[in-house]
BAKE-651182 format. One record per residue (C-alpha): residue in one letter; x, y, z. Coordinates in steps of 0.02 Angstrom, whole numbers, plus 32768, in hexadecimal, padded with zeros to 4 digits. Layout:
% BAKE-651182
('a', (X, Y, Z)) ...
//
This chain:
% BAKE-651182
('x', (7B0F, 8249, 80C2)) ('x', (7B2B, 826E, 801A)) ('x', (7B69, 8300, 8042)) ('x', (7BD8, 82B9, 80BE)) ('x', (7C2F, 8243, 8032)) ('x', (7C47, 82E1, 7FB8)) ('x', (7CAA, 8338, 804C)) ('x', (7D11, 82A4, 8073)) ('x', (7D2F, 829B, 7FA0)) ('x', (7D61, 8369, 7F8F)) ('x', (7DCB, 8352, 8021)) ('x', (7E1C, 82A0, 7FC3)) ('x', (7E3B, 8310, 7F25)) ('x', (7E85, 8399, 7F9E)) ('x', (7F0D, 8331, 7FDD)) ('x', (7F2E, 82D2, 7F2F)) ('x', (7F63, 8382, 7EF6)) ('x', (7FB1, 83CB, 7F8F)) ('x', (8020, 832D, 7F7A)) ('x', (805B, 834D, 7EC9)) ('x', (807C, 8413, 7EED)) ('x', (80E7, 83CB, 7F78)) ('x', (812B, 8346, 7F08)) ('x', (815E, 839C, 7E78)) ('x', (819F, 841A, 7EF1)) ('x', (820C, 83A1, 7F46)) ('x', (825C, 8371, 7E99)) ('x', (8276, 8422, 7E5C)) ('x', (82CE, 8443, 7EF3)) ('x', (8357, 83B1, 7EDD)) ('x', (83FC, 83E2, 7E88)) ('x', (83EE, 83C4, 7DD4)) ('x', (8364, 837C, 7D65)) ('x', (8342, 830A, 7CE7)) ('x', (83C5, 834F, 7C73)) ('x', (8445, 833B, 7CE6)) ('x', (8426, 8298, 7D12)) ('x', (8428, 8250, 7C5F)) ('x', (84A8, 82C4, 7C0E)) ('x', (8523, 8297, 7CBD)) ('x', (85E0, 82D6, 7C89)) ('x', (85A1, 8339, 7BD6)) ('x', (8510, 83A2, 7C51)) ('x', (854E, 8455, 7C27)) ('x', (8549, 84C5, 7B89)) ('x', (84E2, 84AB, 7AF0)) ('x', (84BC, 8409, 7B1B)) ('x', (8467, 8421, 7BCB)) ('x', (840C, 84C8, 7B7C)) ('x', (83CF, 844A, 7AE1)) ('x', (8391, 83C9, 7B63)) ('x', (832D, 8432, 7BD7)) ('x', (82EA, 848A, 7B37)) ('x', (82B4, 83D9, 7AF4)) ('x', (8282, 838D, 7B90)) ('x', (8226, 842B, 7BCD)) ('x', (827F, 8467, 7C4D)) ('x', (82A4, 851A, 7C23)) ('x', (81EA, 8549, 7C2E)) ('x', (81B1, 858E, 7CEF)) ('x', (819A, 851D, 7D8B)) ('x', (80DA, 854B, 7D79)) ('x', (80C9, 8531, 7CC2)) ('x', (8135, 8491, 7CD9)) ('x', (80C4, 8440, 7D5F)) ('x', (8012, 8461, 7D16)) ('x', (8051, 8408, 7C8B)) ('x', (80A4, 8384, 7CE5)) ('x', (7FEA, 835E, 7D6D)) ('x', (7F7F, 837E, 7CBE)) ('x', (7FD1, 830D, 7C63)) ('x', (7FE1, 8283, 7D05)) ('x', (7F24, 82A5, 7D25)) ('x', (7F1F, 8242, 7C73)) ('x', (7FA4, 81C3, 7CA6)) ('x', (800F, 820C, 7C3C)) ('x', (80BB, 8226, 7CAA)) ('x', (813F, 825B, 7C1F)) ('x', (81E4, 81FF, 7BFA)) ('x', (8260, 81AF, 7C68)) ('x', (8312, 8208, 7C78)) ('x', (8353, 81AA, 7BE8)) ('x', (82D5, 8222, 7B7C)) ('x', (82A7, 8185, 7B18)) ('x', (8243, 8122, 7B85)) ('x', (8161, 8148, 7BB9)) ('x', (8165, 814D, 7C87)) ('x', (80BF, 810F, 7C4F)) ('x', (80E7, 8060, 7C19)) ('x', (817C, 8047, 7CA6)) ('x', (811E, 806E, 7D24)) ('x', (8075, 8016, 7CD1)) ('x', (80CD, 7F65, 7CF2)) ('x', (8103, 7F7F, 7D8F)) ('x', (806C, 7FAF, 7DBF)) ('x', (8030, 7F17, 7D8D)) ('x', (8094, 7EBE, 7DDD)) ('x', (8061, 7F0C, 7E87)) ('x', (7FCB, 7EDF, 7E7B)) ('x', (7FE2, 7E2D, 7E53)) ('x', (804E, 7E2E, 7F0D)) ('x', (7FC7, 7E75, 7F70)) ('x', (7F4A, 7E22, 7F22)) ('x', (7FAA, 7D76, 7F3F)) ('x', (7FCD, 7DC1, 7FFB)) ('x', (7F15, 7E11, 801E)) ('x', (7ED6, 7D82, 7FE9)) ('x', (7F0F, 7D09, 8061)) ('x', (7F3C, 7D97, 80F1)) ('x', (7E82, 7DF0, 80FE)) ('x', (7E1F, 7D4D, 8127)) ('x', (7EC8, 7D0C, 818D)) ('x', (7ED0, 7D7C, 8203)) ('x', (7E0E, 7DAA, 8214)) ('x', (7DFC, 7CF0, 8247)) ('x', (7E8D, 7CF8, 82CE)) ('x', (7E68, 7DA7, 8313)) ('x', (7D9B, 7D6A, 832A)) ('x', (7DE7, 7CB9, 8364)) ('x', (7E66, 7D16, 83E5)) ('x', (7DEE, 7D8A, 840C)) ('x', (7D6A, 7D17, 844A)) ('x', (7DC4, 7CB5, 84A6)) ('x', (7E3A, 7D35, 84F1)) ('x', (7EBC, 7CF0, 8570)) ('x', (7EBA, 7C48, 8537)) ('x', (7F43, 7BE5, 84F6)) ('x', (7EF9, 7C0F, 844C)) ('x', (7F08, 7CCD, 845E)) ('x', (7FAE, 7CBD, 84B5)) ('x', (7FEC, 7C45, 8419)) ('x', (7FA6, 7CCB, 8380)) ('x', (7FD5, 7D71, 83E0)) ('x', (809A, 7D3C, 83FF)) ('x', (8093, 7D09, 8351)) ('x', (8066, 7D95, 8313)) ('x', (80CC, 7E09, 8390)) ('x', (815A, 7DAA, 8345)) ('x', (8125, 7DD4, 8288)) ('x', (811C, 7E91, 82B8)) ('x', (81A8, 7EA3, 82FD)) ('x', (8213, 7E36, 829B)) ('x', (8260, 7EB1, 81FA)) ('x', (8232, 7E74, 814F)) ('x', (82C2, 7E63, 8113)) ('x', (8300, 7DEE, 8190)) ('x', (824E, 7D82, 8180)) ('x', (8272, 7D7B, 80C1)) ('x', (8324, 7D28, 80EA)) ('x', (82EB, 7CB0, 814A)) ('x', (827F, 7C71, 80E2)) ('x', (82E9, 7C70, 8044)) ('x', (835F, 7C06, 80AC)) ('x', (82D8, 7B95, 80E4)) ('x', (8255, 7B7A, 8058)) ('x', (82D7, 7B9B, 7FB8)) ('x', (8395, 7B69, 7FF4)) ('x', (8372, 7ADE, 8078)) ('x', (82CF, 7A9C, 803B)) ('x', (82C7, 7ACE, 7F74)) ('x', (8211, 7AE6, 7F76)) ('x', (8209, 7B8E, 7F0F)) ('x', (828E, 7C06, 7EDB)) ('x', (82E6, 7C7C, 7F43)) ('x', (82C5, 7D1B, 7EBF)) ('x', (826E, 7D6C, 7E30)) ('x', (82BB, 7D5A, 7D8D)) ('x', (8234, 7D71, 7D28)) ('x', (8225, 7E20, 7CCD)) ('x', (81BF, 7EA9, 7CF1)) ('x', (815B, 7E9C, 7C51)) ('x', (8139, 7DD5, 7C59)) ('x', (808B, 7D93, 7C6C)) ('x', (803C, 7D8C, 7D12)) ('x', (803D, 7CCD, 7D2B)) ('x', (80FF, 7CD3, 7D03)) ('x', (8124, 7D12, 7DA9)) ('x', (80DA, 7C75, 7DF2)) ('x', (8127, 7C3C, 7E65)) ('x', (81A6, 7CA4, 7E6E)) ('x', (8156, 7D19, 7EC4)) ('x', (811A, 7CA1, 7F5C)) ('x', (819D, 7CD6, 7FCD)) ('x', (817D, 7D8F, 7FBE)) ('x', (80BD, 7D6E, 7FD7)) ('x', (80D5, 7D07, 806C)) ('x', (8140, 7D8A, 80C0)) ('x', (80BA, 7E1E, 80A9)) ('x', (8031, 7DC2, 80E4)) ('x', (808E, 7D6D, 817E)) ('x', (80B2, 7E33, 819E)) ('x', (7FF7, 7E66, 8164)) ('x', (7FA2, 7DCC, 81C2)) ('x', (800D, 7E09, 827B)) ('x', (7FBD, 7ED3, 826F)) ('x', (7F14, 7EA5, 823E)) ('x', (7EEE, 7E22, 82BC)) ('x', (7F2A, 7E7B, 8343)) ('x', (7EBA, 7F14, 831D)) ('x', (7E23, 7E93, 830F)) ('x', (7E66, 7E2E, 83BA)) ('x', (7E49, 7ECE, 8405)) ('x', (7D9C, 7F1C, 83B4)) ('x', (7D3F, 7E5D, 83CA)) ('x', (7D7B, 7E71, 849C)) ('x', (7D4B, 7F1B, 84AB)) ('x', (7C91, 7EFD, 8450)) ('x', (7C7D, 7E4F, 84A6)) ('x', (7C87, 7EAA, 8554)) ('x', (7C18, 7F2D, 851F)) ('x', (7B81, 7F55, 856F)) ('x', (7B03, 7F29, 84EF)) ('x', (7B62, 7E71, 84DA)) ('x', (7B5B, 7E5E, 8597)) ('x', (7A98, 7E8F, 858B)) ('x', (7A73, 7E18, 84EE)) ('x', (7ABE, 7D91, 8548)) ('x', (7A6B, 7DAF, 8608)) ('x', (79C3, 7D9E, 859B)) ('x', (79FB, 7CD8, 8558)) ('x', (7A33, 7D18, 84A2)) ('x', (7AA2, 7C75, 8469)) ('x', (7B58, 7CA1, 845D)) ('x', (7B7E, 7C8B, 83BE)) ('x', (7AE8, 7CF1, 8387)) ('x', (7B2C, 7D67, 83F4)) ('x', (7BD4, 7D65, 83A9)) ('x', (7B9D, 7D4E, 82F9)) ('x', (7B0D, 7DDE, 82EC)) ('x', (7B45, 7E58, 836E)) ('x', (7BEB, 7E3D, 839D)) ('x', (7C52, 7E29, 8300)) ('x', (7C00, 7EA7, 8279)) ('x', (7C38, 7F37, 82EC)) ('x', (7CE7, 7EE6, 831E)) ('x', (7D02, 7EE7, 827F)) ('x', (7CF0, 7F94, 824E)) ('x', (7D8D, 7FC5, 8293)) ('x', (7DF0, 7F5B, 822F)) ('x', (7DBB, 7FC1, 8193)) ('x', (7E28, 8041, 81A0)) ('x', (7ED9, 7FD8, 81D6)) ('x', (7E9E, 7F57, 8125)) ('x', (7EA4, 7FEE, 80C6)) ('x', (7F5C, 8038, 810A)) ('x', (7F85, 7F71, 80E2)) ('x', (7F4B, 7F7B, 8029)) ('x', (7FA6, 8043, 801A)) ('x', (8029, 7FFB, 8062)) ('x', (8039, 7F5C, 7FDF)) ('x', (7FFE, 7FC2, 7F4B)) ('x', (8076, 8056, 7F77)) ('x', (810F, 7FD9, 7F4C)) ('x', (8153, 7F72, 7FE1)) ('x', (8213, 7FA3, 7FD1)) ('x', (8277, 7F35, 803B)) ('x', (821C, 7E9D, 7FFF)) ('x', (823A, 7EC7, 7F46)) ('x', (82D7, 7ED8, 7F60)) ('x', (82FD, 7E50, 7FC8)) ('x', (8299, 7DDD, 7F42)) ('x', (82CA, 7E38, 7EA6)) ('x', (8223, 7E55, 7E78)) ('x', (81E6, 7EDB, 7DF3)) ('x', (8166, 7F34, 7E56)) ('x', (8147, 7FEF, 7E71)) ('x', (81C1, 7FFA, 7F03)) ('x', (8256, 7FA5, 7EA2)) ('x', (8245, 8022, 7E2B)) ('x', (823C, 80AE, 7E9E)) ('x', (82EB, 806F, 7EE1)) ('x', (8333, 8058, 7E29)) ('x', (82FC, 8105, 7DEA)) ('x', (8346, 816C, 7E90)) ('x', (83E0, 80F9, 7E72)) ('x', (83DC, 8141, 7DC1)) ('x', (83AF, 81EE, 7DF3)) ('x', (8321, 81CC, 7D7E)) ('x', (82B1, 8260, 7DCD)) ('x', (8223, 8249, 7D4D)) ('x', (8200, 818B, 7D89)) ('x', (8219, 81D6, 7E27)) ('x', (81A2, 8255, 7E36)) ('x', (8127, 81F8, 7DCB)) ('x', (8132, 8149, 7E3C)) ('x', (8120, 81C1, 7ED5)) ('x', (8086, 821D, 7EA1)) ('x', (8024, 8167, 7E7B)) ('x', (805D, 8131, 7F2D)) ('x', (8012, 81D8, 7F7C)) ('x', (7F85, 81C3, 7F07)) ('x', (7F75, 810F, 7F41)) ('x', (7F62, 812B, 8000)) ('x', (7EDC, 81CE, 7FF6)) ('x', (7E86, 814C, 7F82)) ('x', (7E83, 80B3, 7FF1)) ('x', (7E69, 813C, 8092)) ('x', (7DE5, 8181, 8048)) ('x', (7D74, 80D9, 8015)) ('x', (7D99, 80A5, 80BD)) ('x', (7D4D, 8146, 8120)) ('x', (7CB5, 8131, 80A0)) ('x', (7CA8, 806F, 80C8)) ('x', (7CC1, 80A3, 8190)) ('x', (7C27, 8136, 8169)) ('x', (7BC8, 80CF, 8111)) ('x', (7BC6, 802B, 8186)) ('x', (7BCE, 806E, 821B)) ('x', (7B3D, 80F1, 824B)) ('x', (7B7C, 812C, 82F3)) ('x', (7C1A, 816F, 828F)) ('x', (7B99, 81B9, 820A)) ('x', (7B3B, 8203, 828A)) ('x', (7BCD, 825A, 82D6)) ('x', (7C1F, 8298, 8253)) ('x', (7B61, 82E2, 821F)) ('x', (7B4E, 8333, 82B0)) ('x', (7BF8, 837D, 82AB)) ('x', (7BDE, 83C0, 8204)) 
//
C-alpha cells in the first residue's frame, strides 16, 4: 500500500514538471517577451538589449527555466511585465479570493447534490427523480454565462436583493466581498450541484441492483439499513473523483463567471494579463492551475485507494 501511494506521488511530481517544461515552452515560443510587451513602440536598440539584460532574458532557455521552476518551487514567480510589481503578491490575492468562491460554492454544492443524487437515486422513476434530473439536465447544459444573466436580471435589477457585480478590490478583506459575491457562488454551485448528482443518481442505481443488495434484502435486512450500511458507502465512491474535477475546476479560476461578475479571482486575472500580454502572470497563473488539478487528482486516486479495497486490490495485483 504504501508503496502504492509513493508511486501515485512520483508519478504527481512527474506531471507537475512535465507541465512547466511544456509551459515555459509554450511561452518561449510566442513572438516577443516580456521586454516587448512593456517597452511596446521604444522595444528595439539599447533599450530592448538593457531590458532583457535586467530582466534576465539574455541568459539560455535552460539556464532561464531552472531558475524560473527553482525559484516557483519557493513561490517565488518574479515580476509582472511592468518590472515593478512581485507575481507573488498579485497573484497571492487572487488566490485568495478563489478560494473564498469555492469554498462559498463547495460548501453548499457537495452536500446539495449528494442529497438529490441519493434522493433520485432511490427512488428512480418517480416524479422525484424525473423533477431533480431535468433540473439538473437544464443546469448542464445551460452556458454560464447566460445562467449568470439571468440571475443578475432577476435577483439584482428586478428584485434588488444583492448587487449585480464585484467592486470590491482584489486586496480587500475577505468579508468585504460579502455579498457581492452571492451571485457568482450561486451560479457555480447550480452548475457543480447538476454534474455531481447525476454521477451519484447513477452509482446509488447501479449498487442498489447489485447482487449483494438483492441478497441482503431476500434475507429480511431493513431497507434503510440496507441503503445506509451497504448501499450508500460504495455509491459514493464514485463521486470522489467528479468532487475533485469540481474543486480543480473552482480553484483553477472559473473565467466566464469572473468576468461576467467582475470578480478578482485567478481566472480574471488570467484574462487581464493575456489582454496585457503580461506573459510572466501568464505563465505563472498557468503553472498553479496545472499544479492545482495533479494536486486535487492525485488526493482523490489516494482517497479512491484508500477507501475502496477492491480498487487497492487491483491496482496491487497489477503492480
Amino acid at each position: 500500500m504504501i508503496q502504492l501511494l509513493l508511486r501515485r506521488l512520483a508519478l504527481g511530481f512527474v506531471t507537475v514538471w512535465l507541465v512547466s517544461v511544456i509551459i515555459f515552452l509554450g511561452v518561449e515560443a510566442l513572438p516577443g517577451d516580456a521586454c516587448t510587451a512593456v517597452l511596446e513602440r521604444d522595444a528595439h536598440g539599447e533599450a530592448l538589449a538593457k531590458c532583457r539584460v535586467d530582466m534576465g532574458l539574455n541568459a539560455p532557455a535552460l539556464a532561464r527555466y531552472v531558475d524560473w521552476a527553482g525559484a516557483a518551487l519557493t513561490g517565488d514567480f518574479g515580476v509582472s511585465a511592468n518590472g515593478q510589481d512581485s507575481i507573488s503578491q498579485i497573484v497571492g490575492y487572487r488566490v485568495r479570493n478563489s478560494l473564498l468562491l469555492a469554498a462559498g460554492a463547495l460548501s453548499v454544492g457537495i452536500p446539495l447534490s449528494l442529497l438529490l443524487g441519493v434522493v433520485a437515486g432511490l427512488w428512480r422513476d418517480t416524479w422525484v427523480d424525473i423533477l431533480f434530473s431535468a433540473g439538473a439536465i437544464f443546469a448542464m447544459t445551460i452556458p454560464e454565462f447566460v445562467a449568470a444573466t439571468i440571475l443578475i436580471l432577476i435577483f439584482a435589477i428586478w428584485l434588488g436583493w444583492v448587487p449585480a457585480i464585484v467592486l470590491t478590490p482584489a486586496d480587500a478583506p475577505p468579508l468585504d466581498f460579502f455579498p457581492e459575491f452571492v451571485l457568482a457562488a450561486v451560479v457555480l454551485t447550480m452548475i457543480m450541484i447538476a454534474h455531481i448528482m447525476r454521477m451519484v443518481r447513477s452509482s446509488v442505481i447501479e449498487v442498489m441492483a447489485s447482487d449483494y443488495i438483492q441478497m441482503a434484502t431476500l434475507k429480511g435486512v431493513p431497507y434503510w439499513q440496507i441503503v445506509f450500511r451497504h448501499a450508500l458507502p460504495n455509491a459514493l465512491l464514485p463521486a470522489i473523483n467528479v468532487i475533485a474535477l469540481t474543486v480543480a475546476w473552482l480553484l483553477g479560476g472559473v473565467v466566464v463567471v469572473e468576468v461576467v461578475f467582475n470578480y478578482p479571482g485567478l481566472g480574471r486575472l488570467l484574462i487581464d494579463a493575456i489582454s496585457d500580454r503580461d506573459l510572466p502572470v501568464v505563465q505563472a497563473i498557468t503553472m498553479i492551475v496545472a499544479a492545482t488539478y495533479v494536486g486535487v487528482n492525485l488526493v482523490a486516486d489516494i482517497l479512491g485507494l484508500v477507501l475502496n479495497p477492491r480498487l487497492r486490490s487491483h491496482h496491487m495485483s497489477r503492480g
